[in-house]
N, C-alpha and C positions, 0 to 999 in steps of 0.2 A: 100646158105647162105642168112642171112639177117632175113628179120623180115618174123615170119610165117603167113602162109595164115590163114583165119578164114573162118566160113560161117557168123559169125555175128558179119561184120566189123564195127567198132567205128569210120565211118568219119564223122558226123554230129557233129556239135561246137554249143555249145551255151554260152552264155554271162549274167552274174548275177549280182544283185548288192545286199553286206547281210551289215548289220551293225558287228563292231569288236566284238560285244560277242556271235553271231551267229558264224562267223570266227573261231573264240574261240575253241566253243564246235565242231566245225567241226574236226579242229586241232588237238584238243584233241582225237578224234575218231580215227583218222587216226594214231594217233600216238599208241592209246590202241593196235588197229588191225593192226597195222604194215601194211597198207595198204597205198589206194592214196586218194585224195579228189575227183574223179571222179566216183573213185567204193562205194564209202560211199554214194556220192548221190544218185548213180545208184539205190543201196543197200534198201535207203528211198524211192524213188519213187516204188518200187515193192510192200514195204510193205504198205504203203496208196493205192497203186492200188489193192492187195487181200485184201484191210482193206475196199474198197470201192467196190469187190464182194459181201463179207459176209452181206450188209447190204441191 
């Protein structure tokens, strides 16, 4: 029981600061995709990171 093992565990924290209408459209996403605010970011950094292969 308890929480399952991974190979690619999420113990790294980090610390933000956005203004409320960034907040906002975060919010908003999370709420569209029934998801969380950490996998939205995740989400973004992947696509600027293959956005930053292709060029």
């Amino acid at each position: 029981m308890g929480q399952k093992l991974t190979d690619n565990p999420k113990d790294k924290r980090i610390q933000i600061r956005m203004d409320s209408e960034t907040l906002d459209k975060l919010d908003c996403l999370v709420a569209e995709q029934n998801s969380d605010r950490s996998k939205i970011i995740r989400q973004g950094i992947e696509i600027q990171y293959e956005k930053r292969e292709k060029e």
